[in-house]
C-alpha positions as CSV (number, residue, x, y, z in Angstrom):
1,X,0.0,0.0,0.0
2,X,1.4,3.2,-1.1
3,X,1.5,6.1,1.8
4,X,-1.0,8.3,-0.2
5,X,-3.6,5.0,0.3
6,X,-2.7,4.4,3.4
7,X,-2.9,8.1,4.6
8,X,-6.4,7.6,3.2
9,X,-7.7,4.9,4.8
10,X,-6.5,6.3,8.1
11,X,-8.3,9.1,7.3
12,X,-11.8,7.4,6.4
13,X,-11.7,5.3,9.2
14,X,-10.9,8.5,11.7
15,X,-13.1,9.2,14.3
16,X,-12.9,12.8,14.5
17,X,-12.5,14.4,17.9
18,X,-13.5,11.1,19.6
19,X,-10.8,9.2,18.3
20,X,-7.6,8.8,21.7
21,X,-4.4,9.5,20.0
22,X,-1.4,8.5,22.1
23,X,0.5,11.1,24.5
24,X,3.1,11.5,22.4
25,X,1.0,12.6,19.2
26,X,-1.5,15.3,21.5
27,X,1.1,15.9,24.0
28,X,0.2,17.6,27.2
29,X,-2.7,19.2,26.3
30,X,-5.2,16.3,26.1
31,X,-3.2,14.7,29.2
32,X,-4.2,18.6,31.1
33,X,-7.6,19.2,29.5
34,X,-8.8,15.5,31.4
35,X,-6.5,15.9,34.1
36,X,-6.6,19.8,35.2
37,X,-9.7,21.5,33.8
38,X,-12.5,18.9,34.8
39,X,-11.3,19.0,38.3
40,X,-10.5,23.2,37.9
41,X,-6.7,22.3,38.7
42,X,-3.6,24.3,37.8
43,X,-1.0,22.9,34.9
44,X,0.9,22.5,38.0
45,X,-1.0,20.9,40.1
46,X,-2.3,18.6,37.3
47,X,1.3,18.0,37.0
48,X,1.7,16.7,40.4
49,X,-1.3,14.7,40.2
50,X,-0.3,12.7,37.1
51,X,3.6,12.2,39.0
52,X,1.6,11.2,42.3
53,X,-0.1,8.8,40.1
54,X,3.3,7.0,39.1
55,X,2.5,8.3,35.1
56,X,5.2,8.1,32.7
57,X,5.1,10.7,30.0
58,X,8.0,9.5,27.8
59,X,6.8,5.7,27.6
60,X,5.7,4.2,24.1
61,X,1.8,3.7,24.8
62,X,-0.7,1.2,22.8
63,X,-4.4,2.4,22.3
64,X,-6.4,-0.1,22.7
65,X,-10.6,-0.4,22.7
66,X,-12.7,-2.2,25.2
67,X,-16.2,-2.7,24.2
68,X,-18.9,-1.4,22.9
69,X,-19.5,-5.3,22.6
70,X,-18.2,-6.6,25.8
71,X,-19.4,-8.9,28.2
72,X,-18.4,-6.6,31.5
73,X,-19.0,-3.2,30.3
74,X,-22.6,-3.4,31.6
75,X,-24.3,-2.8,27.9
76,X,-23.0,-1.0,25.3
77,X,-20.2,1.2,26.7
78,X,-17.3,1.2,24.9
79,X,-13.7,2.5,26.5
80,X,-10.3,3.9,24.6
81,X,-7.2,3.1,26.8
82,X,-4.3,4.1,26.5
83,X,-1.5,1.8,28.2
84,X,1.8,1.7,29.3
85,X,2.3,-1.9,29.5
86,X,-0.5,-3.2,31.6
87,X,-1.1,0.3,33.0
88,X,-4.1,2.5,32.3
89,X,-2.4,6.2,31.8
90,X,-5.6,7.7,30.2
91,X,-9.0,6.3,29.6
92,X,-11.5,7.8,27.0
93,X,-15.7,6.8,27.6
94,X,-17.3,6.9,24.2
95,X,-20.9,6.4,24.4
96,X,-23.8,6.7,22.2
97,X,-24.1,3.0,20.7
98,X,-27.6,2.5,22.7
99,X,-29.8,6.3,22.0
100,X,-33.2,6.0,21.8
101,X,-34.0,9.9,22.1
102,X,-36.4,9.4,25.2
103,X,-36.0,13.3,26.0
104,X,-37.3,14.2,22.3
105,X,-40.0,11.5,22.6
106,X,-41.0,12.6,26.1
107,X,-41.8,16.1,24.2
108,X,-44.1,14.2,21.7
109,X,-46.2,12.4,24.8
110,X,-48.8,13.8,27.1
111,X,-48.3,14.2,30.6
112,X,-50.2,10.8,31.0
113,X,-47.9,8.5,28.6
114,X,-45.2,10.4,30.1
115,X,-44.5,7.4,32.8
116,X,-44.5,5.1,29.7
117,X,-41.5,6.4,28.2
118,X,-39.3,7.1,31.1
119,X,-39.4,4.0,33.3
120,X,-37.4,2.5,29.6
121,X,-34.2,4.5,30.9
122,X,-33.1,3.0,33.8
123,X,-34.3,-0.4,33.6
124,X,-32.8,-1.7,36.5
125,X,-34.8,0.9,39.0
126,X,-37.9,1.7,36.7
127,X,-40.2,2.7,39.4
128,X,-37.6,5.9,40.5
129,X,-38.2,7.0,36.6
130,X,-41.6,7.5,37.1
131,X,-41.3,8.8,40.7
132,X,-38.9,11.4,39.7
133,X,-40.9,12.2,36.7
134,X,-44.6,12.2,38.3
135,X,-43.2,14.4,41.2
136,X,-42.1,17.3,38.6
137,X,-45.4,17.0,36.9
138,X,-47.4,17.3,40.3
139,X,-45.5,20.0,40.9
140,X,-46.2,21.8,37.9
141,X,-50.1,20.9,38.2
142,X,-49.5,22.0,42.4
143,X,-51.9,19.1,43.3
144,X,-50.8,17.1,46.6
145,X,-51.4,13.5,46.2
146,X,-53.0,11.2,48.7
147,X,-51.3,9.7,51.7
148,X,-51.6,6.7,51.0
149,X,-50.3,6.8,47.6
150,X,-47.4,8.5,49.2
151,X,-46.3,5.6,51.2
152,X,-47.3,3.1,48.5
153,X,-44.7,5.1,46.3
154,X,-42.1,4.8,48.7
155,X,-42.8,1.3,49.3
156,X,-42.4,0.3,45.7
157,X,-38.9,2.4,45.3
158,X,-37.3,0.5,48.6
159,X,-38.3,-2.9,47.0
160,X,-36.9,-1.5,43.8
161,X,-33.7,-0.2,45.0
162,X,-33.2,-3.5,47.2
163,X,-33.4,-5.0,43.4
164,X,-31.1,-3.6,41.7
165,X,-28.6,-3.7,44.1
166,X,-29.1,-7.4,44.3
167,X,-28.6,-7.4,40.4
168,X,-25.1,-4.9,41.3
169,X,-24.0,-8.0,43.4
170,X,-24.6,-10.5,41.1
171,X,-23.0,-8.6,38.1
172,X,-20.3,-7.4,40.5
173,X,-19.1,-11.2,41.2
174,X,-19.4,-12.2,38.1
175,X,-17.3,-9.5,36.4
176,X,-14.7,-10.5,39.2
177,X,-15.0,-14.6,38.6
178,X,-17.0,-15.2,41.4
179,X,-19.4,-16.8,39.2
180,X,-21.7,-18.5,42.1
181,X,-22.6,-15.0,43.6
182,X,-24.2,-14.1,39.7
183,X,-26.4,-17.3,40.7
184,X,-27.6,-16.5,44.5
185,X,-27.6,-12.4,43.1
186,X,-30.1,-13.5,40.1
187,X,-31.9,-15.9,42.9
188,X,-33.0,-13.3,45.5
189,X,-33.5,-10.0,42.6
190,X,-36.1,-13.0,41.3
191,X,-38.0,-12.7,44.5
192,X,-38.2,-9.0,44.2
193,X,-39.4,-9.1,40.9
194,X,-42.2,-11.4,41.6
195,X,-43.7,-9.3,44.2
196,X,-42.9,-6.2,41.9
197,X,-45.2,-7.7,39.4
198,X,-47.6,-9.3,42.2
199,X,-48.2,-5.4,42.9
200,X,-48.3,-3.9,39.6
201,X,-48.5,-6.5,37.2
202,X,-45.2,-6.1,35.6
203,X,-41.4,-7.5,36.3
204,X,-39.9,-4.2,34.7
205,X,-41.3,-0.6,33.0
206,X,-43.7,-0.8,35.1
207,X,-45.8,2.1,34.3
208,X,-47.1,1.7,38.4
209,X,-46.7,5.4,39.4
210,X,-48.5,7.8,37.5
211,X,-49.2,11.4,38.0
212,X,-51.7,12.1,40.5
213,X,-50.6,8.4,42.4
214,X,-50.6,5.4,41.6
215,X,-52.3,3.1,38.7
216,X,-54.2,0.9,41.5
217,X,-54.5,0.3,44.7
218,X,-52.2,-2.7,46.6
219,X,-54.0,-6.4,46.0
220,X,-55.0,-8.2,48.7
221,X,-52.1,-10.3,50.6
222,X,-49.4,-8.1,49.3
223,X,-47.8,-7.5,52.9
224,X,-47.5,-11.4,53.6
225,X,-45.8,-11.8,50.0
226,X,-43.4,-8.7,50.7
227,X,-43.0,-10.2,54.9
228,X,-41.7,-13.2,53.1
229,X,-39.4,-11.4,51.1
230,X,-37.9,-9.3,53.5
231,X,-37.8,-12.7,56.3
232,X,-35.4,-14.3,53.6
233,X,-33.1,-11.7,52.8
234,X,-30.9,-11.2,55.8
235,X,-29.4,-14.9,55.4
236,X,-28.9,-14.5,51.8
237,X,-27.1,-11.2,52.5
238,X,-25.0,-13.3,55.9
239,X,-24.0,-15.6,52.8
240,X,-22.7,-12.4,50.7
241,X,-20.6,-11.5,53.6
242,X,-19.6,-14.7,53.9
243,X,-19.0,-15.6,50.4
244,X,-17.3,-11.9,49.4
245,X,-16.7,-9.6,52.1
246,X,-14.6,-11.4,54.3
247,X,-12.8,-13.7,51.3
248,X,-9.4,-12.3,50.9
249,X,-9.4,-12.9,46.9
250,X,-12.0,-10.5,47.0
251,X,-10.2,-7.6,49.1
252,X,-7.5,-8.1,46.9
253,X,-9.2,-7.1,43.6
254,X,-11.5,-4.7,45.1
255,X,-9.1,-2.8,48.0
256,X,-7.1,0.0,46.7
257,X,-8.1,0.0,43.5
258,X,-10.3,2.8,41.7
259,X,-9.8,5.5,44.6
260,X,-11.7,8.5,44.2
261,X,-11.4,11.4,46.4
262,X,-14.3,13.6,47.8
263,X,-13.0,16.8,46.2
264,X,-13.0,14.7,42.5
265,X,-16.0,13.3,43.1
266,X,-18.1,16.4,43.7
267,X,-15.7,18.6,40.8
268,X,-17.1,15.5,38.6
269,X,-21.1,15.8,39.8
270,X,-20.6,12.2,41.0
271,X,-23.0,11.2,43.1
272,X,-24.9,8.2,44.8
273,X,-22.7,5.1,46.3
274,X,-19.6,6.8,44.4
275,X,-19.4,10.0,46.1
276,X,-20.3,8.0,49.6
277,X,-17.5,5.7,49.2
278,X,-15.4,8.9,49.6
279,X,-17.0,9.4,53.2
280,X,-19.2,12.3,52.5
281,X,-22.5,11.8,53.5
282,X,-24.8,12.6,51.1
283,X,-28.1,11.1,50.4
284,X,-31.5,13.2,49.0
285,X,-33.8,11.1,51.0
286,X,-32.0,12.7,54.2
287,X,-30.4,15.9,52.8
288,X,-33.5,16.9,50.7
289,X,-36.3,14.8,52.2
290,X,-39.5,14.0,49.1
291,X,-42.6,11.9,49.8
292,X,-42.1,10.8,53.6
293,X,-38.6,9.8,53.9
294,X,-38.1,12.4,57.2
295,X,-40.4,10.3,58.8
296,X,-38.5,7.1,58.7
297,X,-35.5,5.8,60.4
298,X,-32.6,5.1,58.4
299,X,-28.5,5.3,58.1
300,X,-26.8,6.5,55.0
301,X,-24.1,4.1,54.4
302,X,-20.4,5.8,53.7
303,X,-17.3,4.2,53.0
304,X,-13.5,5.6,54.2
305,X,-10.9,5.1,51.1
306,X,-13.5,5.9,47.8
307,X,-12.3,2.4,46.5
308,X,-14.3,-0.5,44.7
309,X,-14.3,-2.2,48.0
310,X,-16.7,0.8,49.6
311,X,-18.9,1.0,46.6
312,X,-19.3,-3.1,47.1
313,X,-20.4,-2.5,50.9
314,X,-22.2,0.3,50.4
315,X,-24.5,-1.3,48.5
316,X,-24.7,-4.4,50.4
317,X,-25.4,-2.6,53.4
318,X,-27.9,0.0,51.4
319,X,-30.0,-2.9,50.9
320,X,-30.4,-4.0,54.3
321,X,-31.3,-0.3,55.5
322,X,-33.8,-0.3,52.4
323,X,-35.1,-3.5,54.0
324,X,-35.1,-1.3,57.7
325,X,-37.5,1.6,55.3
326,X,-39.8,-1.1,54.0
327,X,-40.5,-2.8,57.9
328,X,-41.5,0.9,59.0
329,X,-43.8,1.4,56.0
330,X,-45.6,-1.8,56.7
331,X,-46.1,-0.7,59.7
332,X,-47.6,2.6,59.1
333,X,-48.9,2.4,55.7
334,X,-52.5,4.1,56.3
335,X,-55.8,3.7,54.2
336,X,-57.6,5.6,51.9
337,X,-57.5,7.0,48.0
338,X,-54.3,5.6,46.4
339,X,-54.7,8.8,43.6
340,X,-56.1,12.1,43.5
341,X,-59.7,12.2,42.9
342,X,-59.0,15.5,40.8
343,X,-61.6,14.7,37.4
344,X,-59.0,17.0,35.5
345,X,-56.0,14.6,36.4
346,X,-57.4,11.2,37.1
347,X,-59.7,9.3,35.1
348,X,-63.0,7.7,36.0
349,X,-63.0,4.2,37.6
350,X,-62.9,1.5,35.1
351,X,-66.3,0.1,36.5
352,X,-67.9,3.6,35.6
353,X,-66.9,3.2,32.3
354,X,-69.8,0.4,31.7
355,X,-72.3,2.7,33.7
356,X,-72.0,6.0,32.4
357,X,-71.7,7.5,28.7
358,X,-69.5,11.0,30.7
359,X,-67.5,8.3,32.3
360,X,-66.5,7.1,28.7
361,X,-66.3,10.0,27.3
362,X,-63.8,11.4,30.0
363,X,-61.5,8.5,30.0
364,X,-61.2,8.5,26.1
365,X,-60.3,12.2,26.5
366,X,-57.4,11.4,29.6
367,X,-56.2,8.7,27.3
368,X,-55.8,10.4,24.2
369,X,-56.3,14.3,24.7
370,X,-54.1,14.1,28.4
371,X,-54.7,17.0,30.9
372,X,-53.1,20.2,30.6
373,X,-50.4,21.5,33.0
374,X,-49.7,25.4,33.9
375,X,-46.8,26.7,32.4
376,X,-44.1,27.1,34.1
377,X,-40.5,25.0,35.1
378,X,-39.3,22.3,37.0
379,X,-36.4,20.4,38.2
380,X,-37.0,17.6,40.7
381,X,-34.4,15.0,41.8
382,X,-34.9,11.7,44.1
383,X,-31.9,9.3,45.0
384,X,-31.7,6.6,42.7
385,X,-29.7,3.5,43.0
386,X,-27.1,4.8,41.1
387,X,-27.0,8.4,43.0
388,X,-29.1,11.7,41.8
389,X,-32.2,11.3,39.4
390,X,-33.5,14.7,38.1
391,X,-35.9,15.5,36.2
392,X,-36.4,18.8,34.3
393,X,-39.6,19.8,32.8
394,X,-41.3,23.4,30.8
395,X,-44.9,23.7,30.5
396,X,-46.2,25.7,27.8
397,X,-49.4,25.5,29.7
398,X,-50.2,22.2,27.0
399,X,-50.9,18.7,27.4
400,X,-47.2,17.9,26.4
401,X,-44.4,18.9,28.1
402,X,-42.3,21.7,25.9
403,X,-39.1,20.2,27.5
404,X,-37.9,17.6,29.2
405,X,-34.6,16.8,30.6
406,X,-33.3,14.1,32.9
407,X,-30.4,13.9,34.7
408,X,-29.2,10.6,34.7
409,X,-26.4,9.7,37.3
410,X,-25.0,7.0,35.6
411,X,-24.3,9.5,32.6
412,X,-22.8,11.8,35.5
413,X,-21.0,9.2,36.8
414,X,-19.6,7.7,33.8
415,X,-16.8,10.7,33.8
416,X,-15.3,9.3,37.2
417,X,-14.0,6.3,35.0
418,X,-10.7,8.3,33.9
419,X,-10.1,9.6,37.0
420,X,-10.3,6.5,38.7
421,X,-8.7,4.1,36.1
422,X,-5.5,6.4,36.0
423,X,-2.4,4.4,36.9
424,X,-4.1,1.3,37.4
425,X,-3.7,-2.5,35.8
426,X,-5.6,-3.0,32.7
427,X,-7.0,-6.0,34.8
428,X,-8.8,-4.2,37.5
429,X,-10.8,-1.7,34.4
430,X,-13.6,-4.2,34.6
431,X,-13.9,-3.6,38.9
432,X,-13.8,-0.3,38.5
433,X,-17.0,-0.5,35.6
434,X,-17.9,-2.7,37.8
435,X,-18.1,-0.2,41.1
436,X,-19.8,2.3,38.9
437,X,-22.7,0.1,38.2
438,X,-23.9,2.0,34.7
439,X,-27.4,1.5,32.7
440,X,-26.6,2.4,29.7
441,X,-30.4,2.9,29.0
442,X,-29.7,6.1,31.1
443,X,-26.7,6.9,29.9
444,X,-28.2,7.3,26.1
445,X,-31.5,8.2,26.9
């Protein structure tokens, strides 16, 4: 191949400004620009940071991908590292393989199909997709739901969030080798998921909470089903310890490695089991209290060193204070309307429907027409699994919202990769993924 073809074929196959080109070829701008300006350092003290780090800058580096089709990148994620040997000096997140334009479609929706669309984004916490949604909309429509459909709400997201982090400790094994905890992780999620869909008919995208509530009311024998959920958990979770936590393999791969400091976690947005692991307590049910959580006892888990070890045990330990919130909501879950009996907002009962012709009549309108909202802007956020869930919504006093925006954390949280990668064996990139615990459903929403 001559050198005008192959200067060519470089060329068509470029990437543009995605594309990682080695330190040698951008020098120490790139190197600065992910270093110094994401965390507003100095040249200098990005300079230090790199050293501190153990980075050579005169090395002869490879460039290699991992993913977007890999088995422990948690979906389509795809990662450009650049290596020294089997050292990470740089790591580049491309994403982008998965979008599904759920902000633009959420624009096209009423206010009513809204719920629809967004519980597709983070499918491994659904219900907090709706929540975070529905609470923006109420807002905007300044209507104060039941009490009842309150607590329901914040007994579905516990469950939920008890879920998915069983499904972070079964993928966490497994991208590690510890293939049996994939199996008992899969086993107990499978009990959550049944009485998710005892409840609201559905394993996943539930569609439950809607604005103004919830779709229906709970079905009879619904706290013996969850009682027997929550009675077989803390063994399973005695195993985990068992199993993981206290196995020394385990602290080997997970202790020390990916360490994130407060000061980069917050400069990064980073938030959820990421920014806890760092020892800074922050947690939206207890900073920024929504639906009832001030009225509950419960401990925000933090970790000491910001490593993949604290993310592990934060999350194992989340789940047994989500289990803690679920006991006291049994307990005081009271009776009555399970939505707002606001004609505008909710539709008729579907026994009315048979009865009346207006009853028709109005439900065919909330189904197809939706309800108009005030004009006016939103943002509301809840703590996810994964760490801060906003939602941002503008009324143009329609049916349809003019804009919507979500904050997704594992989009957010997605930039901590570099940072904690840096200096690193190539080996321990999957733990660190790993720790992160991205949907990539939210990441290209």
């Amino acid at each position: 191949m001559t050198t005008a073809n192959a200067t060519d074929a470089i060329a068509r196959t470029s990437e543009g400004a995605q594309e990682m080109h080695a330190r040698a070829v951008d020098g120490g701008v790139e190197v600065l620009r992910e270093m110094g300006s994401v965390l507003r350092l100095s040249e200098a003290e990005a300079a230090a940071l790199g050293a501190d780090r153990g980075e050579e800058t005169e090395a002869e580096t490879t460039i290699i991908n991992m993913g977007p089709q890999h088995p422990s990148t948690h979906g389509v994620l795809r990662l450009m590292l650049e290596l020294d040997g089997e050292t990470v000096l740089r790591t580049k997140p491309i994403i982008g393989y998965l979008h599904t334009g759920m902000e633009k479609t959420g624009e096209e929706l009423t206010y009513l199909q809204g719920p629809t669309n967004v519980t597709r984004m983070d499918y491994a916490a659904p219900l907090f997709n709706e929540l975070v949604f529905c609470l923006a909309t109420e807002k905007l429509l300044d209507v104060e739901i039941p009490e009842r459909a309150t607590w329901i709400r914040m007994f579905l997201c516990e469950i939920n969030r008890i879920s998915s982090h069983l499904l972070f400790m079964a993928t966490n094994g497994m991208d590690l080798g510890a293939v049996s905890m994939m199996l008992y992780g899969w086993r107990e999620r499978e009990e959550t998921l049944r009485l998710l869909q005892m409840i609201t008919g559905l394993r996943m995208n539930h569609n439950f909470i809607r604005p103004g509530g919830v779709a229906a009311d709970l079905p009879d024998g619904w706290r013996e089903a969850t009682l027997r959920v929550l009675d077989a958990l803390p063994d399973r979770l005695h195993e985990y310890d068992v199993l993981l936590t206290n196995q020394p393999i385990w602290r080997e791969r997970l202790q020390g490695v990916g360490e994130i400091t407060t000061e980069e976690a917050i400069a990064l947005g980073a938030t959820g089991p990421i920014l806890r692991s760092t020892g800074y307590s922050w947690d939206l049910r207890r900073e920024m209290p929504y639906l009832h959580y001030d009225e509950v006892e419960f401990d925000v888990i933090v970790g000491s060193y910001g490593d993949c070890f604290d993310r592990y045990a934060i999350r194992l330990n989340e789940i047994r204070e989500s289990m803690r919130i679920v006991h006291q909501i049994l307990d005081r879950m009271p009776r009555g309307d399970y939505r707002v009996q606001d004609k505008k907002v909710t539709p008729p009962p579907r026994a009315r429907i048979d009865e009346s012709m207006e009853a028709l009549i109005h439900h065919f309108k909330i189904f197809t027409e939706g309800f108009k909202v005030p004009e006016g802007e939103v943002y509301v956020a809840v703590e996810s699994p994964r760490g801060e869930l906003g939602c941002y919504l503008v009324s143009d006093g329609s049916s349809k919202p003019y804009r919507m925006h979500i904050r997704g954390p594992s989009f957010v949280n997605l930039q901590t990769l570099p940072h904690m990668m840096r200096g690193g064996l190539i080996a321990d990139a999957v733990a660190v993924i790993s720790s992160v615990d991205p949907i990539m459903g939210e990441v290209d929403r």
